[in-house]
C-alpha positions as protocol buffer text, in pm:
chain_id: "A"
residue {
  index: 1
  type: UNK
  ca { x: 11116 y: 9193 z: 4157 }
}
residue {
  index: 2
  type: UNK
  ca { x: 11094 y: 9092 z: 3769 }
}
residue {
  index: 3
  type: UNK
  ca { x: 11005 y: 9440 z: 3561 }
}
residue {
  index: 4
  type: UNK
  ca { x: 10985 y: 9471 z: 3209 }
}
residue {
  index: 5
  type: UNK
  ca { x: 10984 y: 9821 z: 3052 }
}
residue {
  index: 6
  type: UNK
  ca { x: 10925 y: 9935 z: 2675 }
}
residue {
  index: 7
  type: UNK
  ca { x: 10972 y: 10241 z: 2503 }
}
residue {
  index: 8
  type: UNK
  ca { x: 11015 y: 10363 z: 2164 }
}
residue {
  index: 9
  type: UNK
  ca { x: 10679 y: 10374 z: 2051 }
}
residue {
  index: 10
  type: UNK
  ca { x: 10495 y: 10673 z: 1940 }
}
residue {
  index: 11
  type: UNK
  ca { x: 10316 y: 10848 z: 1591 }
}
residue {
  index: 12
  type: UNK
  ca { x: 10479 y: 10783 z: 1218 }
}
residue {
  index: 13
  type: UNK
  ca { x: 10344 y: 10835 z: 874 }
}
residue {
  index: 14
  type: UNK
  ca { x: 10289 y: 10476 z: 654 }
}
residue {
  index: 15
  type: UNK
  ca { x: 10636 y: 10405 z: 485 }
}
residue {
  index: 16
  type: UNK
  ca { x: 10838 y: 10558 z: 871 }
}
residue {
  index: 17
  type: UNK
  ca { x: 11001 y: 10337 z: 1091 }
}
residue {
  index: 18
  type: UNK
  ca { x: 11004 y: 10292 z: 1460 }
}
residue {
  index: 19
  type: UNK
  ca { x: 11255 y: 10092 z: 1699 }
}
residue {
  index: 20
  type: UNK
  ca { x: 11127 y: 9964 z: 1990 }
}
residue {
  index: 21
  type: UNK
  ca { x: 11317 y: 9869 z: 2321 }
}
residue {
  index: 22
  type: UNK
  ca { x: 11269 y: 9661 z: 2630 }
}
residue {
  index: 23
  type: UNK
  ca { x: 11444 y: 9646 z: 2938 }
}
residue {
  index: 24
  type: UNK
  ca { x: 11413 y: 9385 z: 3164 }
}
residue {
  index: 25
  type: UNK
  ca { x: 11567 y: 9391 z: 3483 }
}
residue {
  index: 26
  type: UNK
  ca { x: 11526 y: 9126 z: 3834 }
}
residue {
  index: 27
  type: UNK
  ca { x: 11594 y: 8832 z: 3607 }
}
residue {
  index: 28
  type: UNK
  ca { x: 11841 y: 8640 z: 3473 }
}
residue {
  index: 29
  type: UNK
  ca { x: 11791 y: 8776 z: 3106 }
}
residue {
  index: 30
  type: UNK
  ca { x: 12016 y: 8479 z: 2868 }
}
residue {
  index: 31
  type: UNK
  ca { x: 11806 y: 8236 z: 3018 }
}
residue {
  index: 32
  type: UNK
  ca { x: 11433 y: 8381 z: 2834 }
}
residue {
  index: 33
  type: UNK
  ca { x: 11347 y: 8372 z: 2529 }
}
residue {
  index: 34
  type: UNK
  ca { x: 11185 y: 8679 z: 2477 }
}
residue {
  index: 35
  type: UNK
  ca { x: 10893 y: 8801 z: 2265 }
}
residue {
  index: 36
  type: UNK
  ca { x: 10707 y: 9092 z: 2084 }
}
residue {
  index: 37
  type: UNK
  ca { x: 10329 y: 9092 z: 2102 }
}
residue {
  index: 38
  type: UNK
  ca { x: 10068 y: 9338 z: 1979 }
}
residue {
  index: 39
  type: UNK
  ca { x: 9730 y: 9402 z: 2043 }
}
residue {
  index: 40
  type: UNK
  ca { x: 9453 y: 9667 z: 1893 }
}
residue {
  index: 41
  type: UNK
  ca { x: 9134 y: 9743 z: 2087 }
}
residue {
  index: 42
  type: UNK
  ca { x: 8822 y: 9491 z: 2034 }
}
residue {
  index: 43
  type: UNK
  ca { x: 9075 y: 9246 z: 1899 }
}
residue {
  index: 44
  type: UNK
  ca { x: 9299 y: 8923 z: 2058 }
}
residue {
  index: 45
  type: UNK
  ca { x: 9662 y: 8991 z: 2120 }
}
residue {
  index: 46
  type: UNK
  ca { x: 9872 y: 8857 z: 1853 }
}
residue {
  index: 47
  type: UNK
  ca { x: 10251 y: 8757 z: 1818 }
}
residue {
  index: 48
  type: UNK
  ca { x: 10442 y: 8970 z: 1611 }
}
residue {
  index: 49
  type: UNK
  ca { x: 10841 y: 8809 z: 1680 }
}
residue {
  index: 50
  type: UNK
  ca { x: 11060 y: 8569 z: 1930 }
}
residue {
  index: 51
  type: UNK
  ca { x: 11376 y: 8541 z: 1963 }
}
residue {
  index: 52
  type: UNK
  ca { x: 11547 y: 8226 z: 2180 }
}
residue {
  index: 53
  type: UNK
  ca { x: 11805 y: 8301 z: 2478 }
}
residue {
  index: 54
  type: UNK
  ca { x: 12117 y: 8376 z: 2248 }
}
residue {
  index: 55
  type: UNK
  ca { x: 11949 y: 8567 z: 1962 }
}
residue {
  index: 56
  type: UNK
  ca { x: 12061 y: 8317 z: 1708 }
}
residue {
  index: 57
  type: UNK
  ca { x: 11689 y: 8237 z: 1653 }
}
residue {
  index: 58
  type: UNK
  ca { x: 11458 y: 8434 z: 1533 }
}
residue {
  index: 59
  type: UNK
  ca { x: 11067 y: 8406 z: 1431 }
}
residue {
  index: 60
  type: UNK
  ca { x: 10831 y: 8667 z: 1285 }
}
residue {
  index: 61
  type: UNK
  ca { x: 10447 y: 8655 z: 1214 }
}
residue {
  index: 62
  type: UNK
  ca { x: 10379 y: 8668 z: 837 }
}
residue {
  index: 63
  type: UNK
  ca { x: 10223 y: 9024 z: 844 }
}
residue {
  index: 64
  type: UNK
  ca { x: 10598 y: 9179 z: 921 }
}
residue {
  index: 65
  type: UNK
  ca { x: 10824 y: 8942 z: 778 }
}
residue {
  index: 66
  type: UNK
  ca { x: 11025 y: 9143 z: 602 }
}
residue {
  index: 67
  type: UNK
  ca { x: 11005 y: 9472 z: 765 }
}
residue {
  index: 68
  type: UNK
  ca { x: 11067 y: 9396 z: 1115 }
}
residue {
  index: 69
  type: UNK
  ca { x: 11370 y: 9278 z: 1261 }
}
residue {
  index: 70
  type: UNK
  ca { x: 11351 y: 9132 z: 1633 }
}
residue {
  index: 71
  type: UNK
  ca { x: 11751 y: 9118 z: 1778 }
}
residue {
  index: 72
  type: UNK
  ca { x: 11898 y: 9146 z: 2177 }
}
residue {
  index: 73
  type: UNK
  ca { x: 12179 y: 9252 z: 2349 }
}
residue {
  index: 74
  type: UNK
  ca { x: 12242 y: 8976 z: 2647 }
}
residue {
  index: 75
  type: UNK
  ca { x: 12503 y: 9252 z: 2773 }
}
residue {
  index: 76
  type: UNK
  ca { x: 12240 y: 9523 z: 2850 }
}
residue {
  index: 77
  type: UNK
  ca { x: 11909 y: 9329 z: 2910 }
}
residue {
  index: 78
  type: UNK
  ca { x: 11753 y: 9470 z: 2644 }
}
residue {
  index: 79
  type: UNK
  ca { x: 11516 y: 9361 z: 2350 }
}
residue {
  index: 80
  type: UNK
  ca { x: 11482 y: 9550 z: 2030 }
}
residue {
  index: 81
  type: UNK
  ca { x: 11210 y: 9550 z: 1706 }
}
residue {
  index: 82
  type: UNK
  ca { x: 11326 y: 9758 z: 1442 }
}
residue {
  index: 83
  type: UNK
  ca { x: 11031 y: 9844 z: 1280 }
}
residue {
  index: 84
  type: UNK
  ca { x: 11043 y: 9947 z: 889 }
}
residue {
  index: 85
  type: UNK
  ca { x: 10798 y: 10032 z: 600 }
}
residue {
  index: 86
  type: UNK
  ca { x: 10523 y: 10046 z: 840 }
}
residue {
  index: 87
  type: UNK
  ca { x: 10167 y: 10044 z: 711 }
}
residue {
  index: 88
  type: UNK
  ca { x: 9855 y: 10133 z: 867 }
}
residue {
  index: 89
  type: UNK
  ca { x: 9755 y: 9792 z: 999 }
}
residue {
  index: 90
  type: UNK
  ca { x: 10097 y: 9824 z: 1213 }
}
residue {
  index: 91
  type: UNK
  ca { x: 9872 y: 10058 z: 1509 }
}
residue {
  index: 92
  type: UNK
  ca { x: 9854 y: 9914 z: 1805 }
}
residue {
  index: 93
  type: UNK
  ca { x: 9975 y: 9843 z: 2128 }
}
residue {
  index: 94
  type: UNK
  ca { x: 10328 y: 9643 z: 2189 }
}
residue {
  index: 95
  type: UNK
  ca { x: 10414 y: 9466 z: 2513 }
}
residue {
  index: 96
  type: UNK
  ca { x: 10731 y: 9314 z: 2538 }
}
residue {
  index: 97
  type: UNK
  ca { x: 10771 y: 8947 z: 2747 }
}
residue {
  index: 98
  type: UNK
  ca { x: 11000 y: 8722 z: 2852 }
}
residue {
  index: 99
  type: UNK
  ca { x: 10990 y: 8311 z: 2889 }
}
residue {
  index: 100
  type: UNK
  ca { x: 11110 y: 8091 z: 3056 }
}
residue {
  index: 101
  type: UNK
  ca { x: 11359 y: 7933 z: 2829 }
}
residue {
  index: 102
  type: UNK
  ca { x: 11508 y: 7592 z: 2908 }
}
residue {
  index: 103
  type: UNK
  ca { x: 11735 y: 7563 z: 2615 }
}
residue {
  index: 104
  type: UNK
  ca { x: 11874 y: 7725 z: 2301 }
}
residue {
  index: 105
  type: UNK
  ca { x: 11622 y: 7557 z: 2113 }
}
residue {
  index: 106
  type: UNK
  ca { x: 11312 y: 7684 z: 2310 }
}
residue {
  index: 107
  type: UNK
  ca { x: 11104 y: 7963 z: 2189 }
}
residue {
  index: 108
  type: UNK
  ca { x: 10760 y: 7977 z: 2284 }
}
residue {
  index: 109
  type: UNK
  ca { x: 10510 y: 8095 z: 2057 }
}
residue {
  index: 110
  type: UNK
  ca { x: 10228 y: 8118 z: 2274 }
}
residue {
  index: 111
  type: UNK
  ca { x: 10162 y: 8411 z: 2475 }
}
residue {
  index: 112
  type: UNK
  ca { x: 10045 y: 8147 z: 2776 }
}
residue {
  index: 113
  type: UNK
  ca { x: 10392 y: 8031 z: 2792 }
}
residue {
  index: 114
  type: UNK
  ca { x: 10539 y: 8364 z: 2866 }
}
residue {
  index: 115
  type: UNK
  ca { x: 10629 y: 8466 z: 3255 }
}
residue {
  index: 116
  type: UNK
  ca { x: 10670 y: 8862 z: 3279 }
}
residue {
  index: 117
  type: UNK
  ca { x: 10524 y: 9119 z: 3029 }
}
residue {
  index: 118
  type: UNK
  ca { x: 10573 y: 9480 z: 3005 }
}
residue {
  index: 119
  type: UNK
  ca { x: 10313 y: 9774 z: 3041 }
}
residue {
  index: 120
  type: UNK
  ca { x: 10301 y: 9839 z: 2674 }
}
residue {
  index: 121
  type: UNK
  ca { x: 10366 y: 10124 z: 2409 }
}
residue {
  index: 122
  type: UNK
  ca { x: 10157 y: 10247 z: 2140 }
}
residue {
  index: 123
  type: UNK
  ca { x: 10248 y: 10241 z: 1799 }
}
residue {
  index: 124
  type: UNK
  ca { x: 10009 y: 10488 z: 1565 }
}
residue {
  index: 125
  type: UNK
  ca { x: 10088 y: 10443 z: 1189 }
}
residue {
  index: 126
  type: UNK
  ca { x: 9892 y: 10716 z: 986 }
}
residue {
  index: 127
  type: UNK
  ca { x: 9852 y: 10735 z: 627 }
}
């Protein structure tokens, strides 16, 4: 059975930073791509950062570019977002996912392509 956990998440001031973690366990983790996604209430989920199977590839949404870094450790099963200089418009809820990935070169960007997602954890950025 596929599970996907994240933790990390919680309440920072603007300016703080955060680092988020996934697990994933009951798969065979270097073979997904894997993804951070974020979502605020009344609002469409958005993508935030991918990385492919080998975590030479990365990909970040405009909003964060700059102040987020997405990076994995094959070894563990575990996903990371370090989050930095957060702002306001950071609050929300982030679910970790994995995908399917059938090469190095494969990183899906939409959230329809991804296979297992995580139960979320909030993010609150006050400021």
């Amino acid at each position: 059975q596929v599970q996907v956990v994240e933790s990390g998440g919680g309440l920072v001031r603007a300016g703080g930073s955060l680092r988020l973690s996934c697990t994933a366990s009951g798969l065979n983790f270097e073979t997904y791509a894997m993804g951070w996604f974020r979502q605020v209430p009344g609002k469409e989920r958005e993508g935030v950062s991918y990385i492919n199977r080998s975590g030479g590839s990365t990909y970040y949404a405009d909003s964060v570019k700059g102040r987020f870094t997405i990076f994995r450790d094959n070894t563990k099963n575990t996903l990371h977002l370090q989050m930095n200089s957060l702002k306001p418009e950071d609050t929300a809820m982030y679910y970790c996912a994995a995908a399917r990935a059938y090469s190095e070169y494969n990183v899906p960007r939409n959230e329809r392509q991804y296979n297992y997602w995580g139960q979320g954890t909030q993010v609150t950025v006050s400021s």
